[in-house]
N, C-alpha and C positions, 0 to 999 in steps of 0.2 A: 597432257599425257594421262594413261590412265594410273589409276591406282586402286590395290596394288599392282606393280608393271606384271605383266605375264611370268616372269621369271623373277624370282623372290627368295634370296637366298637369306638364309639365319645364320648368325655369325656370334660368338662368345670375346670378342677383342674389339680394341680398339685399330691396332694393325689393320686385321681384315677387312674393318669397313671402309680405314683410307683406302687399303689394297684392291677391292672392288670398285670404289667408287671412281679409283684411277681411270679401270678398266673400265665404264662407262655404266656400270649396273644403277638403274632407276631407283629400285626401292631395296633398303636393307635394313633386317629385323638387329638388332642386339640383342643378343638371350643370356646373360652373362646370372648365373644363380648364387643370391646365401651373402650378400652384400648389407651391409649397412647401411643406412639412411646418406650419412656423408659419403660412404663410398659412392653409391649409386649414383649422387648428385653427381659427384665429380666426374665420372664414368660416364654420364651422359650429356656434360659440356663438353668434355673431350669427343666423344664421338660427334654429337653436332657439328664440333669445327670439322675436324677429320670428313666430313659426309658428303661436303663441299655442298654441291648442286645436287644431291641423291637424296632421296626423303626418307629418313631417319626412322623407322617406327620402331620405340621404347618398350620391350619386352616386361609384363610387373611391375615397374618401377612407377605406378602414375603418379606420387609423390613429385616424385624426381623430376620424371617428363613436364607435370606442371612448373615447378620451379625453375626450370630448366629452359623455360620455353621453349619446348621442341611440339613439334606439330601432328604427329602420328603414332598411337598407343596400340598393343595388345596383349591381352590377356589371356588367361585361360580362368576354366570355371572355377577354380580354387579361388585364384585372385580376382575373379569377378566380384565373390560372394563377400568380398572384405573392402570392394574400391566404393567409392562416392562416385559413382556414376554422373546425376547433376556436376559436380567439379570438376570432372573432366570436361563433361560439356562445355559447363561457364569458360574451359581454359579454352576451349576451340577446339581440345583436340579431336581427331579423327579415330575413331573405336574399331579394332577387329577382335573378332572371338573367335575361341576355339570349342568345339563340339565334336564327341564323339559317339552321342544316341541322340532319339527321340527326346530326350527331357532333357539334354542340355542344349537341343536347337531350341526348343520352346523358350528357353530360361534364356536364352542370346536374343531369338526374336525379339525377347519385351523392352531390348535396350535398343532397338533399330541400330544393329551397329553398322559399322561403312562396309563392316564383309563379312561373311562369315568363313572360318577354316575348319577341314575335316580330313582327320586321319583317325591311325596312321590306313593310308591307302594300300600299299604294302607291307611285307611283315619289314621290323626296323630292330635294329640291335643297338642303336643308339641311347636308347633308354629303355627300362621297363613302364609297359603300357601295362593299363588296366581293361585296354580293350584290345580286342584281336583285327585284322586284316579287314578294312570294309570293303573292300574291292572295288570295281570300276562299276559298277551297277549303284552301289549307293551314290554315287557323286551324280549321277542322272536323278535320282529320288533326291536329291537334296537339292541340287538346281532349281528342279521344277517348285520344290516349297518356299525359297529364297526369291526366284522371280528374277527381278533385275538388280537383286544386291550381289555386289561380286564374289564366288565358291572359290576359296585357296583352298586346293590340294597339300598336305604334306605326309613325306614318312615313306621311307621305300622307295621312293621316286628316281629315277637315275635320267640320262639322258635319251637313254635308248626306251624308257617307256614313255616319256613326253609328248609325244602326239595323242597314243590310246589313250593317258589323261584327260589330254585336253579336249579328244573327239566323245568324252564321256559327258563333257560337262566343265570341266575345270577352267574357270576364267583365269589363273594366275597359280603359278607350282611352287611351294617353299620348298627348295634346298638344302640341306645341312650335309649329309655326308659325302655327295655326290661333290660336291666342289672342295671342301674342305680336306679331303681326305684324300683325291685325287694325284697323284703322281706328276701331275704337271695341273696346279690348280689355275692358273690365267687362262691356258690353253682351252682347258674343259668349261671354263666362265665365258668366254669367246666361243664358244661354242652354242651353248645357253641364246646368247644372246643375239648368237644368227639363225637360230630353229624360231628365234619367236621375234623378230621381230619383220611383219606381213608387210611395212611398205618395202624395207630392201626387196623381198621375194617377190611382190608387185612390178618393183622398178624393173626388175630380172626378166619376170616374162613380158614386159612391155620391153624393152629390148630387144630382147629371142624375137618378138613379133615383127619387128621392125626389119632386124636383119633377113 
């Protein structure tokens, strides 16, 4: 399976992650902020059970994550500038970063991490950003610099812009308010994860062909 899956949602519970991973989502972020050392620990043994067969990746906490042994980290460039990069390695884990210019893809690059991420792609009322809307043209200038390391998309994202993401460039979409906030969130997750996953829609026109 790839990683991160195509569809990549960010979650602040432990609830959510079982509550996804029920529903069959691959990979799920924990962003949960302002924790303590014990907290955190404990916060990401519980989500590891909870995650079952869904790969876990531990928002900040790479303390934790290593102690933790959980398998998949990411950061952003605040908490890049304070982690032991080496220690993460030596634990095995898998690194994504967050970037939102030219000088913090450089400063991602130097740790070859397993993806890089970039927003927010549209505008987001989920948090205040220090940077504005990079729109769908930067995710084509940021693919072509990255190569074959995997571009997660976040921030603004919803379902109905999913494709033009992904026709830009984007190998994998982080979710946060689009599922989370949703009105019927399993529904909208089932959704998610029948836009992106290409062998059902494979199977579908090999079918159609047949009949």
């Amino acid at each position: 399976m790839p990683y991160p899956d195509r569809f990549y949602p960010v979650v602040d519970s432990v609830a959510w992650v079982k509550r996804l991973a029920a529903l069959g989502v691959g990979t799920i972020q924990l962003r949960a902020k302002d924790l303590a050392p014990a907290e955190a620990l404990a916060l990401v043994r519980e989500a590891l059970t909870a995650a079952g067969h869904a790969k876990l990746v531990v928002n900040d906490y790479w303390h934790a994550a290593i102690d933790a042994g959980a398998q998949h980290l990411h950061l952003g460039q605040e908490d890049l500038a304070d982690a032991d990069v080496p220690a993460i390695r030596r634990a095995g884990l898998t690194l994504g970063l967050s970037t939102h210019d030219e000088a913090e893809l450089e400063a991602a690059l130097r740790h070859e991490p397993d993806y890089v991420a970039l927003g927010p792609i549209y505008p987001t009322t989920l948090k205040v950003m220090r940077f504005g809307p990079q729109g769908l043209a930067r995710i084509g200038q940021w693919k072509r610099r990255i190569g074959a390391t995997p571009l997660v998309a976040i921030g603004g994202i919803t379902l109905e812009r999913a494709a033009d993401v992904y026709a830009a460039g984007a190998d994998a979409i982080a979710v946060v308010s689009d599922t989370t906030q949703n009105p019927d969130p399993d529904a909208r997750v089932r959704a998610w994860l029948g836009q992106t996953a290409p062998s059902a829609r494979a199977s579908e026109r090999t079918r159609d062909t047949v009949l």
